[in-house]
C-alpha positions as CSV (number, residue, x, y, z in Angstrom):
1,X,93.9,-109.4,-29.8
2,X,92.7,-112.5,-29.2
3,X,90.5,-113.7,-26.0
4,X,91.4,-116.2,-23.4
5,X,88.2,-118.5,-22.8
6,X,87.6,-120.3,-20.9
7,X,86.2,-124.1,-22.1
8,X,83.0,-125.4,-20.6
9,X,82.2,-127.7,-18.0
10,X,83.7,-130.8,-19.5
11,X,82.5,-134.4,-19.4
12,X,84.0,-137.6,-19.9
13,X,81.8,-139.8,-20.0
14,X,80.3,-140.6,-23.4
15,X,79.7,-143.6,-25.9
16,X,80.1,-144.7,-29.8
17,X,76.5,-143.8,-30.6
18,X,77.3,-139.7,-28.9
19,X,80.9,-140.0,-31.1
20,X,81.2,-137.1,-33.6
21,X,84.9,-137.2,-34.3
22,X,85.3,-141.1,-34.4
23,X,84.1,-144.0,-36.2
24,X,84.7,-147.4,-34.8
25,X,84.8,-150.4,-37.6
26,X,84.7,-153.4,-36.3
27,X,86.5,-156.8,-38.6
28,X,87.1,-159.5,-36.5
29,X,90.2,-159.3,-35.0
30,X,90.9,-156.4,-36.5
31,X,89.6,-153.1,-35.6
32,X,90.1,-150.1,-37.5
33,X,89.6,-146.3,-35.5
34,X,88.6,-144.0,-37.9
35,X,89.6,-139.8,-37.0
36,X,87.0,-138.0,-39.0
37,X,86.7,-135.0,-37.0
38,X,83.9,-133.0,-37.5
39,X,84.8,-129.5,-38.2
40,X,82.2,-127.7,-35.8
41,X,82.2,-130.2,-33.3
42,X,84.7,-128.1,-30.7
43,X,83.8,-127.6,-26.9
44,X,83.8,-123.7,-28.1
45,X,82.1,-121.5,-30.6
46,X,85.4,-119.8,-31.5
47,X,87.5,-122.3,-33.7
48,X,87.0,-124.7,-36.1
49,X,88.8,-128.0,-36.3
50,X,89.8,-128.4,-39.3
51,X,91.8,-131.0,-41.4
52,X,91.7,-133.3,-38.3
53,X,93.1,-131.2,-35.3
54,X,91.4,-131.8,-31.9
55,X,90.5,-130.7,-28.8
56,X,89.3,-131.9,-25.7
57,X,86.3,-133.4,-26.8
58,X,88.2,-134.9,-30.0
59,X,90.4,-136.6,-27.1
60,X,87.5,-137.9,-24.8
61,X,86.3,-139.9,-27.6
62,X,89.7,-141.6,-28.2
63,X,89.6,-141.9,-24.6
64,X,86.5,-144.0,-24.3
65,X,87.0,-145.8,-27.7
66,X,90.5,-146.8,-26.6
67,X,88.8,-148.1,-22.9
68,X,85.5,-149.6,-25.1
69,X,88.2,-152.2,-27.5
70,X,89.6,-153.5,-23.9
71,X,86.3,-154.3,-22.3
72,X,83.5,-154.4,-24.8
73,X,86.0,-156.5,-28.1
74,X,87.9,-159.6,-26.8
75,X,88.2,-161.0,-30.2
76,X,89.8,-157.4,-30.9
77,X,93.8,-158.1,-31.6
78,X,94.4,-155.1,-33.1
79,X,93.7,-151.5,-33.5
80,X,94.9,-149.8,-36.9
81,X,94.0,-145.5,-36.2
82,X,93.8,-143.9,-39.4
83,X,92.6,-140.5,-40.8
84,X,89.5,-139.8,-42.7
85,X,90.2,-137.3,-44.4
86,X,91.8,-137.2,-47.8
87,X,95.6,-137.3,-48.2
88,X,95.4,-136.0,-43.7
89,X,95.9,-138.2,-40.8
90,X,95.5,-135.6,-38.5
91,X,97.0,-132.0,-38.2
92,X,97.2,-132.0,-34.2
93,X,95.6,-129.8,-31.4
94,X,93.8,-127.3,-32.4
95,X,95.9,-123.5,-32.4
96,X,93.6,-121.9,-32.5
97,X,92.0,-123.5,-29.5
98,X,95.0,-123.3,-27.3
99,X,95.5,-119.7,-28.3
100,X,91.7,-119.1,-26.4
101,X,92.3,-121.1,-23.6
102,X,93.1,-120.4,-20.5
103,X,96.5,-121.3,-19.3
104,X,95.2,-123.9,-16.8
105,X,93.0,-125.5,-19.7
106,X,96.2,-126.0,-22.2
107,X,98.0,-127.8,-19.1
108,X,95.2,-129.8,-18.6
109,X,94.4,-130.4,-21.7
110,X,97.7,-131.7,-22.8
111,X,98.1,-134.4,-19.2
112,X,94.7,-135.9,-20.4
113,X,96.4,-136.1,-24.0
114,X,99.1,-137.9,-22.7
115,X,97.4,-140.3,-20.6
116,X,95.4,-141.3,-23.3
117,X,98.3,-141.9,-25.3
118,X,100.0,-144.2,-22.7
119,X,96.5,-146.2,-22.6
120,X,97.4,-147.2,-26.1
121,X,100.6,-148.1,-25.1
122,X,99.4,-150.0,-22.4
123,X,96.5,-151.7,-24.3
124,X,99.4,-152.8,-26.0
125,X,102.2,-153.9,-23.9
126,X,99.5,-155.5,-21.4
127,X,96.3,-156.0,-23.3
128,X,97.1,-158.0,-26.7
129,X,95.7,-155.5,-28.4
130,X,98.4,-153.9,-30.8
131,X,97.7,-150.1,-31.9
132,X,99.5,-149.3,-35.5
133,X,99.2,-145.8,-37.1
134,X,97.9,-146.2,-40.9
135,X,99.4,-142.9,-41.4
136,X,96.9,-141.9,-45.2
137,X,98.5,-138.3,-44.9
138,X,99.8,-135.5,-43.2
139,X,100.7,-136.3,-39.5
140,X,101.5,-132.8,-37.6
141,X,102.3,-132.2,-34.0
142,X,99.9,-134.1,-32.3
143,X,99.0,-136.1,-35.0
144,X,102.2,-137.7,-35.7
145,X,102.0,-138.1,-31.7
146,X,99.0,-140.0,-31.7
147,X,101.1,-141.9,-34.0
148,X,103.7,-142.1,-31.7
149,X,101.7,-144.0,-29.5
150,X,100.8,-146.7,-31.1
151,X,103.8,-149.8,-31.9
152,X,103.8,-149.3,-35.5
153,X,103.9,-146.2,-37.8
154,X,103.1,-146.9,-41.3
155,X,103.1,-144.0,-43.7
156,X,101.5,-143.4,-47.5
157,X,104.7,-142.7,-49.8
158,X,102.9,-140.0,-52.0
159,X,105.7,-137.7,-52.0
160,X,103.1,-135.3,-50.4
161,X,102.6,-137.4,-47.1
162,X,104.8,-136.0,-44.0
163,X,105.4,-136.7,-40.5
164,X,106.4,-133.4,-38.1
165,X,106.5,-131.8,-35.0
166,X,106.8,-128.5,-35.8
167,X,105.6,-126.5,-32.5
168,X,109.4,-125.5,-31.9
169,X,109.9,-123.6,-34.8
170,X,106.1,-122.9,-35.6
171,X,104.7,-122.0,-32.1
172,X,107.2,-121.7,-30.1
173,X,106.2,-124.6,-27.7
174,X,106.8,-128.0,-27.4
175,X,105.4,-131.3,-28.7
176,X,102.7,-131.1,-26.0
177,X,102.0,-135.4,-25.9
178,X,105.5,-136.6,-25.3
179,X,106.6,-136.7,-28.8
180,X,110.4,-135.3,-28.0
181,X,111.0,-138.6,-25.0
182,X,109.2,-140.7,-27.4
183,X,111.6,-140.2,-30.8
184,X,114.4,-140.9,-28.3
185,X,113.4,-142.9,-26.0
186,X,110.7,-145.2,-27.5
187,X,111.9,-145.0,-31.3
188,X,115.3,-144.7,-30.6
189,X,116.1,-141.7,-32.8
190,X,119.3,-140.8,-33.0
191,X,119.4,-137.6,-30.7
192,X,121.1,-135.5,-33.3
193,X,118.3,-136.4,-36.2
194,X,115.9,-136.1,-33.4
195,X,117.1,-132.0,-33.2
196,X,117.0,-131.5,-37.1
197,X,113.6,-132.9,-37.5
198,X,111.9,-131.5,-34.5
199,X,113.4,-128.3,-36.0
200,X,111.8,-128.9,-39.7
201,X,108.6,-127.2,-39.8
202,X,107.7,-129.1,-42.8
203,X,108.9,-132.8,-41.6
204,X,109.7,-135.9,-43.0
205,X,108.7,-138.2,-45.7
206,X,109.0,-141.3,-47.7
207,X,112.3,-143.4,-47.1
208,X,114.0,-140.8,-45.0
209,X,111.6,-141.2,-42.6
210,X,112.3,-145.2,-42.4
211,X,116.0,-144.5,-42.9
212,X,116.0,-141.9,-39.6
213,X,113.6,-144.1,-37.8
214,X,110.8,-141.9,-37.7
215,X,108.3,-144.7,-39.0
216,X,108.6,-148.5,-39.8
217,X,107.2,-148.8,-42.9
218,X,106.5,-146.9,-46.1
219,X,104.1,-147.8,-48.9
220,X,102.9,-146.5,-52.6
221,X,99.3,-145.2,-51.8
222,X,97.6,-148.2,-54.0
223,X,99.4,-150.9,-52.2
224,X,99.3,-148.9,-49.1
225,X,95.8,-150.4,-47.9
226,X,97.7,-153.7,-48.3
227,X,101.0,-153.3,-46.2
228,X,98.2,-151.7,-43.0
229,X,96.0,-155.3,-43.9
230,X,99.1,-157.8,-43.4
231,X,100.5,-155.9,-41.1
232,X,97.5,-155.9,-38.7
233,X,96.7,-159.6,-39.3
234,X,100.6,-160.3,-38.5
235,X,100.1,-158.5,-35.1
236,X,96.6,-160.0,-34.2
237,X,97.9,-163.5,-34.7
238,X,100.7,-163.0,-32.2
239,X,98.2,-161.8,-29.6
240,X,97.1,-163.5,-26.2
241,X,93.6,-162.4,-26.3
242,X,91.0,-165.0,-26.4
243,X,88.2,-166.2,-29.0
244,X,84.4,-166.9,-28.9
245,X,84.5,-165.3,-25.5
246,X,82.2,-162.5,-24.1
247,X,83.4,-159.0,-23.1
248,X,81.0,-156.6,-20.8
249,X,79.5,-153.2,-22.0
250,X,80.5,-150.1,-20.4
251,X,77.5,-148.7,-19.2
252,X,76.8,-145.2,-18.8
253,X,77.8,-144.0,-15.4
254,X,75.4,-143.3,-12.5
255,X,76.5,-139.4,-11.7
256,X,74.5,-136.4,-9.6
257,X,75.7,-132.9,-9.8
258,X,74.0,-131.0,-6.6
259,X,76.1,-127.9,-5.9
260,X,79.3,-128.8,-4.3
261,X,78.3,-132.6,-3.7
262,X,78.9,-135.3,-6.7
263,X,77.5,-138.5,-5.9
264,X,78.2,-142.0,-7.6
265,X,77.2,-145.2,-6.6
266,X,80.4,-146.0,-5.0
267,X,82.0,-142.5,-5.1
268,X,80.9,-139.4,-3.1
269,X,82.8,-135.9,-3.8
270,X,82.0,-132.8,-1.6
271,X,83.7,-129.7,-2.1
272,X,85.2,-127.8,1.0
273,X,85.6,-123.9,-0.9
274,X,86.6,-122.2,2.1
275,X,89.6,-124.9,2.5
276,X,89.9,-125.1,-1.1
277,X,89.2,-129.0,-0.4
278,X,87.3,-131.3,-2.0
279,X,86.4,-135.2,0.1
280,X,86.6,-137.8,-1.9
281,X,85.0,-140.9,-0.7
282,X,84.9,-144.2,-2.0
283,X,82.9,-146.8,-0.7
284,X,83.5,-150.5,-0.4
285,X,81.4,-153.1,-2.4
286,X,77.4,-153.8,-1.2
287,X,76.6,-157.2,-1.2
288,X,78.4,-160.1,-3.1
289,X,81.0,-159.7,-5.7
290,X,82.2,-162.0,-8.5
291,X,84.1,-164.9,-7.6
292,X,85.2,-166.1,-11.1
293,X,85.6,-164.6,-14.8
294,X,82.7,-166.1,-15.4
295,X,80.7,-164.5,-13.0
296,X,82.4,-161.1,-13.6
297,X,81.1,-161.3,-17.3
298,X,77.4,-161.8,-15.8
299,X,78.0,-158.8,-13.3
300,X,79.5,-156.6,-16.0
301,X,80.3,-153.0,-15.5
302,X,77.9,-153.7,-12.4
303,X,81.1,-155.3,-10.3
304,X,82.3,-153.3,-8.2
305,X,85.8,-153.3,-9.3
306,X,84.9,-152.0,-12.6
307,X,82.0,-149.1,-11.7
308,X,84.2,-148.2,-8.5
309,X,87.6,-147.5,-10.4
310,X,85.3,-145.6,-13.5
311,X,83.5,-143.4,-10.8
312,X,87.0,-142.7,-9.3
313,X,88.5,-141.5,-12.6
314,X,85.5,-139.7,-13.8
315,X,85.5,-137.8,-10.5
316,X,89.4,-136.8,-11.1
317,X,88.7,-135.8,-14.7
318,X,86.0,-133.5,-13.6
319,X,87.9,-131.5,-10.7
320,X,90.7,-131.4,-12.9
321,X,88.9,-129.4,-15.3
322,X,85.7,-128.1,-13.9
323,X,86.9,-127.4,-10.3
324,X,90.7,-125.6,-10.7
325,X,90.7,-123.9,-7.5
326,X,90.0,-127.0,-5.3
327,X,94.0,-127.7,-4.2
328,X,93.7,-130.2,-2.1
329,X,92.0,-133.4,-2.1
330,X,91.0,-135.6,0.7
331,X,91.0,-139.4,0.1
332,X,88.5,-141.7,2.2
333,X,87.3,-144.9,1.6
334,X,84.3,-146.3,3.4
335,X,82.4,-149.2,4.5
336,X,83.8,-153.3,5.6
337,X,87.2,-154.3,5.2
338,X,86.5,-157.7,4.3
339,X,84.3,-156.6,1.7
340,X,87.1,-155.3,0.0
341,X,89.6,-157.9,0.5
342,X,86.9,-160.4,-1.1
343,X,86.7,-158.2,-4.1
344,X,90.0,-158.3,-4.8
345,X,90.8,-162.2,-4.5
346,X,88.9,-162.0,-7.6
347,X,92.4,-160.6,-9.2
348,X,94.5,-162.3,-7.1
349,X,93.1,-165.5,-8.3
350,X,92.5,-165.1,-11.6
351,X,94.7,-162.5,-12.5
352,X,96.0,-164.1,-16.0
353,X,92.1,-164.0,-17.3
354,X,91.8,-161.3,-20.2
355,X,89.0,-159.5,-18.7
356,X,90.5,-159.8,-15.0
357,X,93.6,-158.8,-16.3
358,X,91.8,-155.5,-17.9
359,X,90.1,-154.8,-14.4
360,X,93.2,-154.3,-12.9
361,X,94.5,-152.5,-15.7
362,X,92.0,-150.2,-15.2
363,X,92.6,-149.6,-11.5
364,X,96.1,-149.1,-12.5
365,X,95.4,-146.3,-14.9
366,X,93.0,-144.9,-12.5
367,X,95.2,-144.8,-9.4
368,X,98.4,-143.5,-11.9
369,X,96.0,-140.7,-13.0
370,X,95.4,-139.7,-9.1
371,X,99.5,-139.5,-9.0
372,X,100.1,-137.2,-11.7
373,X,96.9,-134.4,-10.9
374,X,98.6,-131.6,-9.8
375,X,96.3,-131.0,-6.2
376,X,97.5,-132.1,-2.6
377,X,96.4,-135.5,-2.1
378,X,95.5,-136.2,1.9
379,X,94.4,-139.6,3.2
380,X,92.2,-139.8,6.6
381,X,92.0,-143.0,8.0
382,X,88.9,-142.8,10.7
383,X,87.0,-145.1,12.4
384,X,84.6,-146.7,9.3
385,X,87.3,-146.4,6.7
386,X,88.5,-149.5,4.6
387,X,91.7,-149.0,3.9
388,X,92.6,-152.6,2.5
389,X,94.2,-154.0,-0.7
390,X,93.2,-151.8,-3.7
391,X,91.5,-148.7,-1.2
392,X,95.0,-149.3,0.6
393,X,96.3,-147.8,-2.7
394,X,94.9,-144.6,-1.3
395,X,96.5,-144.1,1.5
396,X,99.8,-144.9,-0.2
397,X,99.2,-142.6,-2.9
398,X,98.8,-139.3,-0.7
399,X,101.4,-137.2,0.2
400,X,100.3,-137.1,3.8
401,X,98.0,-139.3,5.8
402,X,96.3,-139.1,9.3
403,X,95.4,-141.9,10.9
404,X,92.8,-142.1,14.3
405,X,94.3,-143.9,17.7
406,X,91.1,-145.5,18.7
407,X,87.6,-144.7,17.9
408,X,85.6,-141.6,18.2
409,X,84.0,-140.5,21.6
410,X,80.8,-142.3,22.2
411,X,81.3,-144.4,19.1
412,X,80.4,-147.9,18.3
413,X,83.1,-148.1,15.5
414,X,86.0,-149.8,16.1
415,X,89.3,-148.5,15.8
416,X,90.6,-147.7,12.1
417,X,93.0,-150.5,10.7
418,X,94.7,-150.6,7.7
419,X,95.1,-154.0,5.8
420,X,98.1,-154.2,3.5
421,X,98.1,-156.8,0.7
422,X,99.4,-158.5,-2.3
423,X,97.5,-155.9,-4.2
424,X,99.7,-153.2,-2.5
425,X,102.9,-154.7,-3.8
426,X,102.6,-155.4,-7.9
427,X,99.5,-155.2,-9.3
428,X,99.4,-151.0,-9.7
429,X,102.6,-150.1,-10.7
430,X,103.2,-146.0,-10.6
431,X,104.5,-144.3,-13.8
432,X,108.0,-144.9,-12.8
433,X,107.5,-148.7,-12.3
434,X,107.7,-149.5,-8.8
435,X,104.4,-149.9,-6.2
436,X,103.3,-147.5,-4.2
437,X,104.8,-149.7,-1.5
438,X,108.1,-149.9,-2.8
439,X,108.3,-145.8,-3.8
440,X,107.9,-145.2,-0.7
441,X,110.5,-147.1,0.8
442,X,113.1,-146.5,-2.2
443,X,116.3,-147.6,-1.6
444,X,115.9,-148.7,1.8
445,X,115.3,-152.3,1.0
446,X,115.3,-153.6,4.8
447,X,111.9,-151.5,5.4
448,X,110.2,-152.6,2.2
449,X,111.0,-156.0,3.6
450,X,109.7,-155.1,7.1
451,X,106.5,-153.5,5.6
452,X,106.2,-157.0,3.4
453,X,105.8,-158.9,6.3
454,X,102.4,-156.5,7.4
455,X,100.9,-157.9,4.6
456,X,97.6,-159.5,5.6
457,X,98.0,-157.8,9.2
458,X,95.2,-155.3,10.7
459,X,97.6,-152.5,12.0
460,X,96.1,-150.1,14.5
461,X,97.6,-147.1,14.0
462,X,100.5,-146.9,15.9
463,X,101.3,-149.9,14.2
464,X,100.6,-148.3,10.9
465,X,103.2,-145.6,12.0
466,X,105.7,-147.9,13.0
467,X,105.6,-149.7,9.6
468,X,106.3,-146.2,8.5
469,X,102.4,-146.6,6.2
470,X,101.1,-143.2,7.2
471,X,102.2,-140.0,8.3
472,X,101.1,-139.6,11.8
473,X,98.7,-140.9,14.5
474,X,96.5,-138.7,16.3
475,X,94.1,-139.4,19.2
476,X,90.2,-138.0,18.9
477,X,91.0,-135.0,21.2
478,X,94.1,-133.2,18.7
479,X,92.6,-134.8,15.4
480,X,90.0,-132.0,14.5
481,X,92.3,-129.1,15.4
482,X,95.5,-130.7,13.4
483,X,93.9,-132.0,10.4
484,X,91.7,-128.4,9.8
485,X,95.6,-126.2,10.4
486,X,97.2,-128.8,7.9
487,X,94.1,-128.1,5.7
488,X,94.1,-124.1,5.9
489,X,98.0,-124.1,6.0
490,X,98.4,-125.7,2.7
491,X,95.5,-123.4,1.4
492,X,97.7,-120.8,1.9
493,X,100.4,-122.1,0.4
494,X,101.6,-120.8,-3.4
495,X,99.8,-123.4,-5.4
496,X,102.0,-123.2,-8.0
497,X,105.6,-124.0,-5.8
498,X,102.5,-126.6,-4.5
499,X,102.4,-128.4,-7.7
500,X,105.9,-128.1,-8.3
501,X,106.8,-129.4,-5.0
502,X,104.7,-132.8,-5.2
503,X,105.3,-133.5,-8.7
504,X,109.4,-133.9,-7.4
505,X,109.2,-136.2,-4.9
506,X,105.7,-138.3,-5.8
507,X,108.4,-140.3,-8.7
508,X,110.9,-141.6,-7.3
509,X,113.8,-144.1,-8.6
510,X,113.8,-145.4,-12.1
511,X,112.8,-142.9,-14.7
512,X,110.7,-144.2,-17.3
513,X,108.8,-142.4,-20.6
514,X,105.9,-142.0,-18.6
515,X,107.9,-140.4,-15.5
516,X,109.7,-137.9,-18.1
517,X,106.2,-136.8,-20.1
518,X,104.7,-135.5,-17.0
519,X,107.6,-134.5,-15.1
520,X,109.9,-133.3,-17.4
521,X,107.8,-132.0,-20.4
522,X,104.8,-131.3,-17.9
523,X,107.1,-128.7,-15.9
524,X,108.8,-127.1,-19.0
525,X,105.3,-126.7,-21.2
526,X,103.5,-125.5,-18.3
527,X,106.5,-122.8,-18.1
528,X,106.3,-122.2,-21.3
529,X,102.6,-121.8,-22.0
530,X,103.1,-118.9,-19.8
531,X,105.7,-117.3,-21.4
532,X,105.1,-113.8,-23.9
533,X,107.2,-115.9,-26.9
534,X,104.6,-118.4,-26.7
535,X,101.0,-116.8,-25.7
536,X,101.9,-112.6,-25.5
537,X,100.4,-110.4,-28.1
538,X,103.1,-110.9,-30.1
539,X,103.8,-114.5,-29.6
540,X,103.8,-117.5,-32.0
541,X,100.3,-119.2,-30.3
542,X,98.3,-115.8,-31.4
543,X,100.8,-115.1,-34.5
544,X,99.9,-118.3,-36.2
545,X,97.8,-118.0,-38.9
546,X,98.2,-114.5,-39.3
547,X,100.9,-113.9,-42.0
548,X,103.0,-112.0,-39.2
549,X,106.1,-113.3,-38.2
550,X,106.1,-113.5,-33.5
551,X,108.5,-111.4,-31.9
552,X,110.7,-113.0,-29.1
553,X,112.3,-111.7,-26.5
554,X,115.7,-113.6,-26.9
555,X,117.0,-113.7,-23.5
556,X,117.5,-117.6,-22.8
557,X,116.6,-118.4,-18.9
C-alpha cells in the first residue's frame, strides 16, 4: 500500500531563469506560456510527472510567470498557454502525487491552484492582458482547468485531441480547481451537458465540444497555429495596456528563516507553538515613497507597496504549507500612520495608471488570499500600530480584533487610532465582491453609511467600537489576561469545526465563482479527500494506475 508523504518545505518565491516546467516566449504584444514540464522535476522522489501533470512546484511557476507578465511586460496584451508536448496540453495534477500526500497537502495544494487560476482571470478582467488556452492536445482534469481559466479555449481538431474532467468517474473526487462552477457558471454549460461530460472519462472533442460550449473554437492541426495567431492579435489590439512604456522587475525577496522568527524587510512572522499562534507584523514604509508612476517605475519592486504586499503573501504561502499546526494568526501592523496614508495617495491618485493599477491588484490578491487560509485571523491594535488605509485592511479582515484604551503604563506612545479610508471602501474587493467594509456591515446599509462618514477620522478606540470597526476595547490592566484566554481558548478548539466555522460567515452576500470554489468545492473536496472511496486502500486515488477496479462503500451521506 501506498505511503502518505509528506512534501517538503515549500517555497514560493522563484524566477524564469530557476523555471523547469515553463518557458516564457516573449513577441511583442503577444506572449506565449509554454507547459513543458519536466518529468523528474516534482517536489518528491516518488512520482514522475509525466505527459504534463503538475504539482506544487509545476504551480508556483505559473504562479510567478502569471505575476512576472503584469509587472515585468507592459507591452504584453496577451497570454496564449499552450502544451509542449506532442499532441498533450497538459494531463492535470499529478495522481500519483496526491495519492502520497498528506491530506492537509492535497487541500492546500488544490486552494493555491485555484488562486492561481483566478490571477489569470483577473489579469484578464482587470489587467488588459487576455489569457487564451492553445489547447495542441489532450486537456485532463486540471489541464482542461487551467484552460478554464483563461477567456478563450481553442482546441486542435485531430480527432485525437479531448477535453475532460474525469476525477468523478476516474478518481472518485472532484475537479479540484473549480472546473464544475466554471462550465456552469463562467461557460455557461447547459447543467444537464455539464453532468454527462463531467461523467465521460474520456471527454469531448472536435465540434461537439463547440456545439456544447465546452471550448470556443476548433481548428485542423495545420491551420491551428493560425486560428491561436489571429486570435491573440484580435485580443491584444482591444487591450488598455500601454506601449513604449517601462515595467519594474520583480526582484528576489529579502527573507530570514531563524527558528520560529521569519523576517522580511517590511514583514516580521514569529511563531507562538504553545498557543499554536504565529504574529504577523507588517511595518509601515521607511522613508519617502513614490509620488507619481513615474517615480514608482524608478523605485521598482523597492516601493513599499509592492515589496510589502509580496512579503505578506509569501509569508501566508509558507505557514500555509510549512507551518500546518499554527491555527491562529495574529495580525499587527507597525510604525507612523501618516506614512502609510502617504503611500497609498499614490493609488488614490493615480489609480487608472497600468502599473498603479497592478499595485493595487496585487494587494487585492494578497489580502483575498489572507480571507480564504483556513487559520483564525486576530487583529491587535496597540499603542505603535498603524492601522490606516491598506494596513486598515487588516483589521477588517480578522474575525476578531482588540483594540487598547489608551497607552501602555509608563509609555511614551500615544494611544492606538485607527484611520479608515477610501482604500477601505473599493479598492480590495473580497471574493464575493463587496469591501471588507461593506461585508461587514451587509445589509444594514444605515451603518455602512455611518462607518463612511469615519473615513479620514483618527478613532480612539471606543470610537472604533462605536463605529462597530473592532471587536472590543480593553484597557492596559484586562488586555494581557483577555487576549492570552481568547488565544488558548481557540487553541483548544476542534480546528477542523474552526475552519469550517470561519469559512461560513467570512463571505457574506452575493455569491460569486470565486466565493463557490473555495466555499463550496473547498468544503466538499476537503470531505472528500478524506473519505475510504477516495484515499482508503481500496479507493480510486491508490487504485489508479493499477488495473484494479476501487471498491466503494455505497452508502450516500
Amino acid at each position: 500500500m501506498n505511503t502518505v508523504r509528506p512534501a517538503k518545505p515549500a517555497r514560493f518565491d522563484t524566477c524564469p531563469l530557476e523555471y523547469r516546467h515553463w518557458r516564457l516566449e516573449l513577441d511583442g504584444p503577444v506572449a506565449t506560456l509554454v507547459m513543458d514540464v519536466d518529468p523528474g522535476g516534482g517536489l518528491r522522489d516518488d512520482y514522475e510527472l509525466k505527459l504534463n501533470s503538475y504539482d506544487l512546484g509545476v504551480d508556483i511557476e505559473l504562479h510567478d510567470a502569471v505575476e512576472r507578465l503584469r509587472f515585468e511586460h507592459p507591452e504584453v496584451r496577451a497570454v496564449v498557454v499552450t502544451g509542449g508536448l506532442d499532441r498533450v496540453f497538459c494531463s492535470g495534477a499529478n495522481i500519483q502525487m496526491l495519492a502520497g500526500s498528506t491530506h492537509g497537502h492535497k487541500v492546500n495544494f488544490c486552494k493555491f491552484t485555484n488562486e492561481t487560476r483566478n490571477s489569470i482571470e483577473d489579469a484578464t478582467a482587470h489587467s488588459g492582458q487576455t489569457w487564451i488556452a492553445a489547447v495542441n492536445g489532450t486537456a485532463a482534469g486540471g489541464g482542461y482547468e487551467l484552460a478554464l481559466a483563461c477567456d478563450e479555449i481553442l482546441l486542435v481538431d485531430d480527432r485525437a485531441s479531448a477535453v475532460s474532467l474525469p476525477e468523478v468517474p476516474l478518481l472518485g473526487v472532484l475537479p479540484g480547481t473549480g472546473g464544475l462552477t466554471r462550465l456552469v457558471d463562467k461557460r455557461h454549460v447547459r447543467r444537464d451537458l455539464a453532468d454527462l461530460f463531467s461523467t465521460r472519462a474520456e471527454g469531448v472533442k472536435g465540434q461537439q465540444a463547440v456545439d456544447w460550449g465546452l471550448v470556443d473554437a476548433i481548428a485542423a492541426r495545420s491551420a491551428f497555429n493560425d486560428l491561436v495567431l489571429q486570435r491573440a492579435a484580435t485580443r491584444a489590439a482591444a487591450s488598455d495596456r500601454p506601449e513604449g512604456v517601462k515595467g519594474i522587475e520583480l526582484t528576489p525577496l529579502e527573507r530570514t528563516l531563524d527558528g520560529d522568527q521569519i523576517r522580511y524587510p517590511n514583514v516580521a512572522v514569529s511563531i507562538d507553538r504553545e498557543l499554536g499562534a504565529a504574529n504577523i507584523t507588517v511595518h509601515a514604509p521607511d522613508g519617502s515613497q513614490p509620488t507619481t508612476p513615474a517615480e514608482l517605475v524608478t523605485s521598482g519592486a523597492g516601493a513599499w507597496l509592492v515589496t510589502a504586499a509580496r512579503e505578506l503573501d509569501d509569508a501566508i504561502l509558507h505557514l500555509r504549507f510549512n507551518e500546518t499546526e499554527v491555527g491562529t494568526w495574529i495580525l499587527r501592523s507597525e510604525g507612523d500612520i501618516e506614512a502609510v496614508v502617504a503611500a497609498d495617495e499614490l493609488v488614490g491618485r493615480h489609480g487608472d495608471d497600468w502599473l498603479v493599477r497592478e499595485v493595487r491588484l496585487l494587494w487585492a490578491r494578497t489580502l483575498k488570499r489572507l480571507d480564504v487560509s483556513a487559520r483564525t485571523l486576530v487583529a491587535l491594535v496597540e499603542p505603535g500600530t498603524c492601522a490606516a488605509g491598506t494596513l486598515a485592511e487588516l483589521v477588517l479582515a480578522a474575525d476578531r480584533s482588540f483594540m487598547l484604551e489608551g497607552s501602555w503604563q509608563g509609555s511614551d506612545l500615544p494611544a492606538p487610532t485607527i484611520r479608515l479610508t477610501d482604500a477601505n471602501d473599493g479598492w480590495y474587493p473580497m471574493s464575493n465582491g463587496l469591501s471588507r467594509l461593506a461585508t461587514r456591515f451587509w445589509g444594514r446599509d444605515e451603518v455602512l453609511d455611518a462607518a463612511r462618514t469615519h473615513l479620514g477620522a483618527h478613532l480612539l478606540a471606543q470610537e472604533a467600537v462605536a463605529a462597530e470597526i473592532v471587536t472590543v476595547a480593553l484597557d492596559d490592566i484586562d488586555w494581557p489576561d483577555e487576549v492570552r484566554l481568547m488565544l488558548e481558548e481557540r487553541n483548544s478548539f476542534s480546528p477542523d469545526a474552526l475552519s469550517g466555522m470561519e469559512a461560513n460567515y467570512r463571505f457574506v452576500g452575493p455569491e460569486t465563482i470565486e466565493t463557490k470554489v473555495f466555499a463550496r468545492l473547498s468544503a466538499w473536496q476537503n470531505w472528500i479527500f478524506q473519505r475510504p472511496n477516495a484515499v482508503g486502500p481500496d479507493g480510486a486515488l491508490r487504485r489508479f494506475g493499477t488495473g484494479s477496479r476501487p471498491a466503494y462503500d455505497r452508502a450516500r451521506v
